[in-house]
SERO-4910 file (N, C-alpha, C, O; in steps of 0.05 Angstrom, whole numbers):
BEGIN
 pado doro    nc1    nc2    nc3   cac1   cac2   cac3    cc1    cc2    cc3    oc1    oc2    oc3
  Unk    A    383   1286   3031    356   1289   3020    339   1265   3028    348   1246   3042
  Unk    A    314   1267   3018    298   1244   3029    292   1225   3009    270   1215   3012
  Unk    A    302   1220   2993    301   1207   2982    274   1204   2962    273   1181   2953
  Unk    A    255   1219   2954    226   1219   2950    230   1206   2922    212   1191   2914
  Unk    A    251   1209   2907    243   1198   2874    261   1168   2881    253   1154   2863
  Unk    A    276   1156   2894    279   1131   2890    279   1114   2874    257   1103   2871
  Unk    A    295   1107   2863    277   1079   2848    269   1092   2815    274   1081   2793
  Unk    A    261   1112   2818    248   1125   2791    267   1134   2769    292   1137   2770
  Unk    A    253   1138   2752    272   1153   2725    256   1169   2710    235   1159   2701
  Unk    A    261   1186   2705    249   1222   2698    268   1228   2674    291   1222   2669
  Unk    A    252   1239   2664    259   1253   2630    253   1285   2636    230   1295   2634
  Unk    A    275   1298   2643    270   1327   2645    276   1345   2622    300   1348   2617
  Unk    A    251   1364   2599    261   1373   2581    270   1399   2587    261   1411   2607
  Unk    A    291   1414   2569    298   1430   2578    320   1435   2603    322   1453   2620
  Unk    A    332   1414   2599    339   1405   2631    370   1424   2628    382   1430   2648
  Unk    A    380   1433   2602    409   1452   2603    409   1474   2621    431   1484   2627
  Unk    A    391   1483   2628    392   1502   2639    370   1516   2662    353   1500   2671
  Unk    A    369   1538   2669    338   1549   2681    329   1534   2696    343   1519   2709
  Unk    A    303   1533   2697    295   1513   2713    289   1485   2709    280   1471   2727
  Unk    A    295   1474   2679    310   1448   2674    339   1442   2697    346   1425   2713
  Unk    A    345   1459   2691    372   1458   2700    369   1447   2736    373   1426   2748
  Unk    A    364   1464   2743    353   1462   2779    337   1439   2780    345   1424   2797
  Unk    A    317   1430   2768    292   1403   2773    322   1373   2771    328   1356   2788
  Unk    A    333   1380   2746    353   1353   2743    372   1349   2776    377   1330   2792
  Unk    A    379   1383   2775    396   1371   2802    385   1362   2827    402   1349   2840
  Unk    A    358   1365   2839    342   1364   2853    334   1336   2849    333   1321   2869
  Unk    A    327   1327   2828    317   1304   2816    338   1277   2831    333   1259   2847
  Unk    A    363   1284   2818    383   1275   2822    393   1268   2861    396   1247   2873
  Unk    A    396   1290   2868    395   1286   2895    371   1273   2907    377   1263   2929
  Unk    A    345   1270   2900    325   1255   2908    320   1230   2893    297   1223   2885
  Unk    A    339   1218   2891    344   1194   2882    335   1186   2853    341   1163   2846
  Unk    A    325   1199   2841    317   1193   2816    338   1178   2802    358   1172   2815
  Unk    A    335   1170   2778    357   1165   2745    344   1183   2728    323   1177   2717
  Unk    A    360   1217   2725    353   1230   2702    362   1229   2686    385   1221   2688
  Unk    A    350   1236   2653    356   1243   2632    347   1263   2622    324   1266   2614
  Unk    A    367   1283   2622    367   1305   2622    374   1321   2595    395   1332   2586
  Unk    A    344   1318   2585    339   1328   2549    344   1352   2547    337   1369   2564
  Unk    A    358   1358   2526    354   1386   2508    377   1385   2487    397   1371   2483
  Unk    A    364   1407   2475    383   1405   2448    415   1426   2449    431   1428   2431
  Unk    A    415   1437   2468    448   1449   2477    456   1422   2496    448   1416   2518
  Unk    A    478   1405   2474    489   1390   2485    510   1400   2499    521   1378   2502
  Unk    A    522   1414   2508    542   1418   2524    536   1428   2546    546   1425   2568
  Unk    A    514   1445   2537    495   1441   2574    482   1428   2594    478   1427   2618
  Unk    A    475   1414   2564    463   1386   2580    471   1366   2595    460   1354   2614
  Unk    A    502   1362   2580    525   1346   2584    528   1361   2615    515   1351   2634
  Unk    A    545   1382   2619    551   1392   2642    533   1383   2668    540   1375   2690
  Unk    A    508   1388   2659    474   1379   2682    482   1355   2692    482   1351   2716
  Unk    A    489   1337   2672    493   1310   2680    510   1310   2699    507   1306   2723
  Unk    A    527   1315   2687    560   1305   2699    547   1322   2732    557   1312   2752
  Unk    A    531   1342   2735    530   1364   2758    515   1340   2771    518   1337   2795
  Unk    A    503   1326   2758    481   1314   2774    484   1285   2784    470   1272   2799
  Unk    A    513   1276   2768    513   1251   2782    531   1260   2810    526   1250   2833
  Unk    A    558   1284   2804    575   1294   2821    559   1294   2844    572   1287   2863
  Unk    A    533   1302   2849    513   1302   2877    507   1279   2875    486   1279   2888
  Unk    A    511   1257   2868    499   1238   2877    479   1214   2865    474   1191   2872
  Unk    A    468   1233   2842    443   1218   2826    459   1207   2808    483   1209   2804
  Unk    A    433   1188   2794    451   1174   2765    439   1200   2740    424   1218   2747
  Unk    A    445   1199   2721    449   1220   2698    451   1216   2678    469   1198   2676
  Unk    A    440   1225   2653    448   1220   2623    437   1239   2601    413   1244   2596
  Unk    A    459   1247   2589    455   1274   2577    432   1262   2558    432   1237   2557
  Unk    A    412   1277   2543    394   1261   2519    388   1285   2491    377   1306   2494
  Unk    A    398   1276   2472    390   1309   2454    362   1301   2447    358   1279   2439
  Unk    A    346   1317   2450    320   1321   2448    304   1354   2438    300   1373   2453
  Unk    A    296   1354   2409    282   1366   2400    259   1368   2403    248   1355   2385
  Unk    A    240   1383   2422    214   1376   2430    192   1377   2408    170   1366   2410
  Unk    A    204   1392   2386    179   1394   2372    177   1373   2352    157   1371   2337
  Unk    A    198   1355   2354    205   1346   2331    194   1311   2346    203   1301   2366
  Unk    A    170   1297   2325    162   1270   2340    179   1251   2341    178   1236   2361
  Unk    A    202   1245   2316    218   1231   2317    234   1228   2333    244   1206   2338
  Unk    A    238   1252   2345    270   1252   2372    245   1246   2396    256   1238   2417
  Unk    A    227   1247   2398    201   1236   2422    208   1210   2418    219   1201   2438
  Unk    A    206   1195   2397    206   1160   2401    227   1158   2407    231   1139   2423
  Unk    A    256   1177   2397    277   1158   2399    282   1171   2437    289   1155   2455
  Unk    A    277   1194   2441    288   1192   2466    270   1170   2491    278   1159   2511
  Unk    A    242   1173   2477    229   1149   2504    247   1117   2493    242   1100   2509
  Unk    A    259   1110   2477    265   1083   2469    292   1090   2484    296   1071   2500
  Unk    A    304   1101   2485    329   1106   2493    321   1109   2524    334   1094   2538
  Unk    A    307   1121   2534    310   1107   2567    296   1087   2572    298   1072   2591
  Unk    A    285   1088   2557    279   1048   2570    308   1024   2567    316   1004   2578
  Unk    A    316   1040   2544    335   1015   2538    353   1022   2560    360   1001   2572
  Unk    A    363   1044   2570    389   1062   2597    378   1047   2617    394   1032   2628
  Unk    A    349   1045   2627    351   1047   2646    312   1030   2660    304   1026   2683
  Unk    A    300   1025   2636    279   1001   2635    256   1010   2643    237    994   2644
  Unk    A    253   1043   2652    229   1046   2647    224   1080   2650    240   1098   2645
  Unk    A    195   1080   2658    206   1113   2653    171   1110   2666    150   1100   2660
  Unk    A    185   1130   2695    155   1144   2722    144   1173   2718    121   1180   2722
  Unk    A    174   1191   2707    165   1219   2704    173   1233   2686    197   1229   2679
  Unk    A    163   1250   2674    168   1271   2648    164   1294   2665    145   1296   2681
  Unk    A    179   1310   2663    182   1338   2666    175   1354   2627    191   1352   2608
  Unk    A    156   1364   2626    162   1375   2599    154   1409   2610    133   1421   2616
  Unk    A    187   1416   2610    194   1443   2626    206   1455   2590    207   1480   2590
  Unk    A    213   1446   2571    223   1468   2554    206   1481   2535    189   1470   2522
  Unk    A    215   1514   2535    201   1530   2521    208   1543   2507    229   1535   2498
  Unk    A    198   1569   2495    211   1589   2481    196   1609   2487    171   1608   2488
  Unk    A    216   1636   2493    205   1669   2489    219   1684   2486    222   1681   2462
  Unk    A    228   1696   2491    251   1719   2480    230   1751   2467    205   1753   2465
  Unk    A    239   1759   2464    229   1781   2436    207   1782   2417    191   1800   2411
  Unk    A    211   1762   2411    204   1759   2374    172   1748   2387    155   1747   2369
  Unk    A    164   1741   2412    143   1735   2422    129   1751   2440    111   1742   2454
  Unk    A    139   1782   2443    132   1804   2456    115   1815   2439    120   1839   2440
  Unk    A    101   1812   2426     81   1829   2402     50   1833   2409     43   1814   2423
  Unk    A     36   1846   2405     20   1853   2403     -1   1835   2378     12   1831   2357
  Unk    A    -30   1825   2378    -38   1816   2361    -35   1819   2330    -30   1806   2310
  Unk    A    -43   1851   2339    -36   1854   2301     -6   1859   2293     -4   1872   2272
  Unk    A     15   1852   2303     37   1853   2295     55   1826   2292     78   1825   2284
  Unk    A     32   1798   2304     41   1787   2306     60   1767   2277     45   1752   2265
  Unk    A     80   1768   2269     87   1747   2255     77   1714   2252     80   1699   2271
  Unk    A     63   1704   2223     49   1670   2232     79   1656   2233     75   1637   2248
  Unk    A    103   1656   2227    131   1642   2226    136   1642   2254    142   1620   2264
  Unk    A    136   1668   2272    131   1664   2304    112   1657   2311    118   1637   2323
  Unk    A     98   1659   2311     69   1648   2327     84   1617   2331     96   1606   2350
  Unk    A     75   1607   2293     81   1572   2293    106   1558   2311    106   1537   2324
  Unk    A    127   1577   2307    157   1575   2323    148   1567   2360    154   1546   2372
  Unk    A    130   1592   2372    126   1592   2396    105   1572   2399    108   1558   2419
  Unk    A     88   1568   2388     66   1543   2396     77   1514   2383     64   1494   2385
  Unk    A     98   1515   2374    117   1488   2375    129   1483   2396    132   1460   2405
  Unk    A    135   1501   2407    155   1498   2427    141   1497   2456    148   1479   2472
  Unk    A    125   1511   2462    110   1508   2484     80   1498   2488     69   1498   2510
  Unk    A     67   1489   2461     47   1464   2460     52   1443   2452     50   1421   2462
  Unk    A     59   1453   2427     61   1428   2408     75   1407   2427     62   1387   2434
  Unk    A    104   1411   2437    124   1397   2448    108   1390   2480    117   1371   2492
  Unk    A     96   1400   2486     83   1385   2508     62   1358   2499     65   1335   2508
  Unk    A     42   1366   2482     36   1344   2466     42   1323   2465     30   1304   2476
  Unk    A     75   1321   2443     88   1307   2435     96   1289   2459     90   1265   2457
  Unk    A    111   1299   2485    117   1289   2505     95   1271   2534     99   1258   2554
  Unk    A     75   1281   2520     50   1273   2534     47   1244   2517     56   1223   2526
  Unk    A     38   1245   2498     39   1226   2487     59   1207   2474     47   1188   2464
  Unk    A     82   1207   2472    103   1186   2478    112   1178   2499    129   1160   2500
  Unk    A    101   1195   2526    106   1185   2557     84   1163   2560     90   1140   2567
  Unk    A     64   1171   2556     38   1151   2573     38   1122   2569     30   1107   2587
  Unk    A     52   1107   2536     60   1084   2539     81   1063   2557     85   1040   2566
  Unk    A     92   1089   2555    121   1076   2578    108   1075   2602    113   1056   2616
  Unk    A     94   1092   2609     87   1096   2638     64   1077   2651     59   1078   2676
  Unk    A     50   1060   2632     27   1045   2634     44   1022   2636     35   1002   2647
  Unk    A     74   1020   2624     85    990   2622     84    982   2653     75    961   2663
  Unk    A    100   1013   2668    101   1007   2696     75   1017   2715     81   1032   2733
  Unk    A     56   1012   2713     35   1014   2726     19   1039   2730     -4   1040   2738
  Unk    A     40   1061   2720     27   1091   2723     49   1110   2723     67   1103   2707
  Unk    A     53   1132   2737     78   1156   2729     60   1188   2742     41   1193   2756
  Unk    A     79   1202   2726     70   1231   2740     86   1247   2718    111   1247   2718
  Unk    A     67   1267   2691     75   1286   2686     67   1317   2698     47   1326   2708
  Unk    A     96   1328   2692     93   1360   2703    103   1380   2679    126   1384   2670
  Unk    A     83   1391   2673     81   1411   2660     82   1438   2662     60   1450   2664
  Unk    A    110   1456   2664    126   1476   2668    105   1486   2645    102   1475   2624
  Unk    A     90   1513   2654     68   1532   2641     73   1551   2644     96   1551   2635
  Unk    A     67   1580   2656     65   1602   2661     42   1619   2666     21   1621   2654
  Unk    A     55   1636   2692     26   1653   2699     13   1665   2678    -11   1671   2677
  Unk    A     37   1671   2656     20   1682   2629     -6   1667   2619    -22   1681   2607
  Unk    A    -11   1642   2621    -29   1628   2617    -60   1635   2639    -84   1629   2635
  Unk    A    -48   1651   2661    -64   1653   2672    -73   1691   2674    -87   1697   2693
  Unk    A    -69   1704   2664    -67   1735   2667    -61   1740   2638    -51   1724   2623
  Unk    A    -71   1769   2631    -55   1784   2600    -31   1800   2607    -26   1803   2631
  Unk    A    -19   1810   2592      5   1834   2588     -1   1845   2557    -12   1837   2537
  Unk    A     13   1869   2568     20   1886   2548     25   1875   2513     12   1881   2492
  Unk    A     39   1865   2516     48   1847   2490     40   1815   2496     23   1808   2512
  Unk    A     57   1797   2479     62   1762   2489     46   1758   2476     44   1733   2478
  Unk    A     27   1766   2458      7   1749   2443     14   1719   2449      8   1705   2468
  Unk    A     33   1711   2422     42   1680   2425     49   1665   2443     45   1641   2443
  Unk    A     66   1681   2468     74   1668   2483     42   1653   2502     39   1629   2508
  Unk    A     24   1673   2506      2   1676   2522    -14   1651   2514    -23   1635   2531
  Unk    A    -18   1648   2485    -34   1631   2474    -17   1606   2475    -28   1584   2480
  Unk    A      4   1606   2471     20   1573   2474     12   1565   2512      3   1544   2522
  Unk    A     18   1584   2521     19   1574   2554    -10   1564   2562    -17   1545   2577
  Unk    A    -29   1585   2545    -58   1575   2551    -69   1541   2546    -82   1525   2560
  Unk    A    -58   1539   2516    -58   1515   2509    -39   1493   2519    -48   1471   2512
  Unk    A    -18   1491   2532    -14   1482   2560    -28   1475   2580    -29   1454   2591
  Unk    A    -40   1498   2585    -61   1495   2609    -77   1477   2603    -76   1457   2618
  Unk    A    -97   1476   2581   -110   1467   2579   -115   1438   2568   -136   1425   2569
  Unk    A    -81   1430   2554    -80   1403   2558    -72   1396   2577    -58   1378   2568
  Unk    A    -68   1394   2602    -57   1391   2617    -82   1374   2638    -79   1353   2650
  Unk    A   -107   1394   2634   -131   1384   2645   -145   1364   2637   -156   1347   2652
  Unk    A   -146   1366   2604   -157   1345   2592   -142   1317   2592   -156   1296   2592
  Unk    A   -114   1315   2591    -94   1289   2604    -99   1281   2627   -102   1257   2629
  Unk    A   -100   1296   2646   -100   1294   2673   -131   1272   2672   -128   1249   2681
  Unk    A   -151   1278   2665   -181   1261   2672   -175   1236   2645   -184   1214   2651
  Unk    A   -166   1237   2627   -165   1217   2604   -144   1196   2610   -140   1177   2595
  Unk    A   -124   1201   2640   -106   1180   2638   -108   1182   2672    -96   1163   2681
  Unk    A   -121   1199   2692   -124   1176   2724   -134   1152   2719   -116   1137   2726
  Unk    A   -152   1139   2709   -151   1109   2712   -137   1096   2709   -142   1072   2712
  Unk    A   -111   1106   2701    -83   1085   2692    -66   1093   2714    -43   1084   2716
  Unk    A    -73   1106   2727    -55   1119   2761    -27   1137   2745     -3   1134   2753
  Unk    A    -35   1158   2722    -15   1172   2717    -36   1193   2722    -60   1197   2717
  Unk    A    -12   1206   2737    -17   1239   2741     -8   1270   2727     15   1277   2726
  Unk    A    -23   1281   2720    -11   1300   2702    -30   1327   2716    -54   1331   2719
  Unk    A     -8   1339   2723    -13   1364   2737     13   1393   2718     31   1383   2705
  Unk    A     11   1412   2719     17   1440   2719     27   1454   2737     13   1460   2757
  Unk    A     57   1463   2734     73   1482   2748     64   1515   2736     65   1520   2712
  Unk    A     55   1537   2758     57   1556   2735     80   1584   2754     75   1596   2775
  Unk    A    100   1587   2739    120   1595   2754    110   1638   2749     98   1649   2730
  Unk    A    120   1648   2771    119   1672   2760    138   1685   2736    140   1680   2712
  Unk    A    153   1703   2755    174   1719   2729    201   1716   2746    208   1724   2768
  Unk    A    216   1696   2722    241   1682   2742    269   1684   2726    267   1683   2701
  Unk    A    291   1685   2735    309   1697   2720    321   1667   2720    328   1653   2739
  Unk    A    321   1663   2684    324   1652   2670    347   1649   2646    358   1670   2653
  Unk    A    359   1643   2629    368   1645   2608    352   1653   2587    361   1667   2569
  Unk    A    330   1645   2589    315   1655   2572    300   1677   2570    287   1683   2550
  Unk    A    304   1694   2596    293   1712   2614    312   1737   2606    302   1757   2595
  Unk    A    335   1735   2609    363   1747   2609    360   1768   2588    364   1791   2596
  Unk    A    353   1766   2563    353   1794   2549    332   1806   2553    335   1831   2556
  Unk    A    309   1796   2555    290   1815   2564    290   1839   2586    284   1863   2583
  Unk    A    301   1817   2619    310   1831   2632    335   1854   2641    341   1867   2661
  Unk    A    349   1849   2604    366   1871   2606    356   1897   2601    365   1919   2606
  Unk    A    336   1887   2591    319   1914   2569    321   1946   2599    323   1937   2622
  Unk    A    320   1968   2597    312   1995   2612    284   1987   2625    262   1987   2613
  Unk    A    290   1977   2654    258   1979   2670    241   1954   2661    217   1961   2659
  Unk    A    245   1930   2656    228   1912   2655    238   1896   2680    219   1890   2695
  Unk    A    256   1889   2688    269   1873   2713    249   1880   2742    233   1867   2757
  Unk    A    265   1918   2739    250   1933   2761    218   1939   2753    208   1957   2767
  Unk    A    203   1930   2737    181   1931   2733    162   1907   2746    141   1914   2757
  Unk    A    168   1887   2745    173   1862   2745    171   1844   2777    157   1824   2783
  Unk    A    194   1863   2794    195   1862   2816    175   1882   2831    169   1879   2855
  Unk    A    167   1900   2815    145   1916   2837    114   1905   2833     95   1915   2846
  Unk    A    112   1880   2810     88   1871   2815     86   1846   2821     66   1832   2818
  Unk    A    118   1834   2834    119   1810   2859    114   1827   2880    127   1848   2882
  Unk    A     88   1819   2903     96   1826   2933    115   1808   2941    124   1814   2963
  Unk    A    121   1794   2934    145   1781   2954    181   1795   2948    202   1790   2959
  Unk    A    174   1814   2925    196   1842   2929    221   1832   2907    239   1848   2906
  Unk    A    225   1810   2890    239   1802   2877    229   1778   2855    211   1761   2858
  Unk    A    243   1781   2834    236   1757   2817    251   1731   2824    274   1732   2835
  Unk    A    237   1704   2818    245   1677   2832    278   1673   2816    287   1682   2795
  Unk    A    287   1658   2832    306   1645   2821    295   1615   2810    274   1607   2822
  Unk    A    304   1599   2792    302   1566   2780    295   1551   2809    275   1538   2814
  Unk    A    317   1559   2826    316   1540   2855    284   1542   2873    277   1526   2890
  Unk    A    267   1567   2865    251   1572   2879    224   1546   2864    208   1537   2880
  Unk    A    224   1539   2843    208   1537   2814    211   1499   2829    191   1487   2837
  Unk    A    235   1490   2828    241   1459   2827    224   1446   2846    208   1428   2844
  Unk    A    235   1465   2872    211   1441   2892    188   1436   2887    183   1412   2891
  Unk    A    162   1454   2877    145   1450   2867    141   1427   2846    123   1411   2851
  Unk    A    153   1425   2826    162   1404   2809    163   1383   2819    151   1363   2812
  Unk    A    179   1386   2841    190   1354   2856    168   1340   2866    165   1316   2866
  Unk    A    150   1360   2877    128   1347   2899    108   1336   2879    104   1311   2881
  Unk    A     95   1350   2859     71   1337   2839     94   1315   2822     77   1303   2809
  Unk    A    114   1306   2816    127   1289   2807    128   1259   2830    124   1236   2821
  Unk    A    134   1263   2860    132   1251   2879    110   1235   2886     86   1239   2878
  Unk    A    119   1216   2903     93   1200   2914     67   1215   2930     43   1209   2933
  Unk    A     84   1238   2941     71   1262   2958     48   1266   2949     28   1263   2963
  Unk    A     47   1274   2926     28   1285   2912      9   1260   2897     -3   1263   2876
  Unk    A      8   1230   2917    -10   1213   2892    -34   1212   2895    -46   1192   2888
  Unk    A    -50   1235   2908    -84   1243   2901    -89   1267   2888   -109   1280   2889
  Unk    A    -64   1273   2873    -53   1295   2860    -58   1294   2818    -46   1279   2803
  Unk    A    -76   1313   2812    -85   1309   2781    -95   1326   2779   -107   1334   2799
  Unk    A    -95   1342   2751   -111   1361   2742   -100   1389   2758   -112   1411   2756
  Unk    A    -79   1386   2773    -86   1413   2791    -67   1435   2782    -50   1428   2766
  Unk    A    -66   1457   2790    -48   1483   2780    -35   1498   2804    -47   1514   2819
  Unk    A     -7   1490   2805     14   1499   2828     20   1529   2818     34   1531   2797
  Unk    A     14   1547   2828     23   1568   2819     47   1583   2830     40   1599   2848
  Unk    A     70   1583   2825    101   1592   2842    101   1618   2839    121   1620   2824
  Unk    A     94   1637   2842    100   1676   2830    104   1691   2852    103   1715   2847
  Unk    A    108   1685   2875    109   1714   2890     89   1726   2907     91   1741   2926
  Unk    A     64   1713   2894     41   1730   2897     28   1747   2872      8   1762   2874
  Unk    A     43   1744   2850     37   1767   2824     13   1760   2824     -3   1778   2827
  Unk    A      1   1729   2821    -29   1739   2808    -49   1733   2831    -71   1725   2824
  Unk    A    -44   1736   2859    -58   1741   2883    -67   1776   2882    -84   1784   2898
  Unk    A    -57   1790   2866    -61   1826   2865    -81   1828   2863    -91   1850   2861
***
């Protein structure tokens, strides 16, 4: 590999699996030091161990995104591993089911559940990154969103509105922290088979639904999702802020 993360150290959330899973090993092979958060420690554990086996350095981290306390302790904890901290990945989310609803059906116990997990926790990670990242001169967050943020469906109320509000912190970070040379840009992936993906796409005709409104004829795999990640995380990308990578296929080119 080419070595693009060097030198650096990245906090990837969500990193057990999906496309956590794929950014850590990628990360890893591009020289990074990851720490590779989430709260399934035995997946996380495995990421590691996957990721030093290629080559990178690695360290499992349990990390509850919604929760601020495990925010201080996990940014204190890589500084102390490893003395500083260039990149946040805040890639973990939630959807499943219980976030397929329709407005008026929506449950407020889900709603709150899904906009913890996919705002709130970006938030949280936004803002316990930017001190670390000012110690060393600047950094680069990437913010794993979704085309849902950018299009409606059928159902997703919650999901739709957490990704939106994503989006839209994402913009307002991005102009409130370039003068400190941190970059904060937006991944927005299409419809990608996931773990988290997995029961939905068991469901009768959502898979094959799915795939006929990718023109590119299939849903992404994690591996398709990472490079993107890698590049707005990279030096590649350092006139790079505010902007929206969109990974889908082509879904919302229709």
């Amino acid at each position: 590999m080419s070595g693009r993360l060097s030198g650096k150290v990245a906090i990837v959330t969500g990193g057990a699996s999906g496309i956590g899973r794929a950014t850590c090993r990628l990360f890893g092979r591009e020289g990074a030091a990851v720490l590779v958060a989430d709260i399934d420690e035995t997946g996380g554990r495995a990421v590691a161990e996957e990721t030093a086996r290629a080559g990178g350095r690695a360290t499992f981290l349990r990390l509850d995104v919604t929760r601020e306390a495990d925010w201080t302790s996990a940014i204190d904890h890589g500084l102390r591993e490893y003395g500083r901290l260039d990149v946040l990945v805040n890639n973990a989310g939630r959807g499943g089911l219980p976030a397929r609803v329709t407005a008026e059906h929506v449950a407020l116990d889900d709603w709150d559940l899904i906009m913890a997990a996919n705002a709130t926790s970006v938030m949280l990670g936004t803002k316990h990154a930017i001190p670390a990242m000012r110690r060393t001169g600047g950094g680069a967050i990437v913010n794993v969103v979704s085309i849902y943020a950018l299009v409606g469906s059928r159902a997703g109320t919650s999901y739709h509105a957490s990704k939106g509000a994503a989006r839209a912190l994402t913009r307002a970070t991005a102009i409130q922290y370039a003068p400190e040379g941190i970059r904060i840009n937006a991944v927005f992936p299409g419809f990608v088979e996931t773990g988290m993906t997995a029961e939905l796409h068991a469901r009768p005709g959502v898979r094959e639904e799915r795939v006929a409104l990718t023109p590119l004829g299939r849903v992404a795999e994690p591996e398709d999702i990472a490079p993107g990640i890698l590049y707005l995380a990279s030096d590649d990308a350092s006139f790079v802020t505010g902007t929206e990578l969109v990974i889908d296929g082509g879904m919302t080119a229709r």
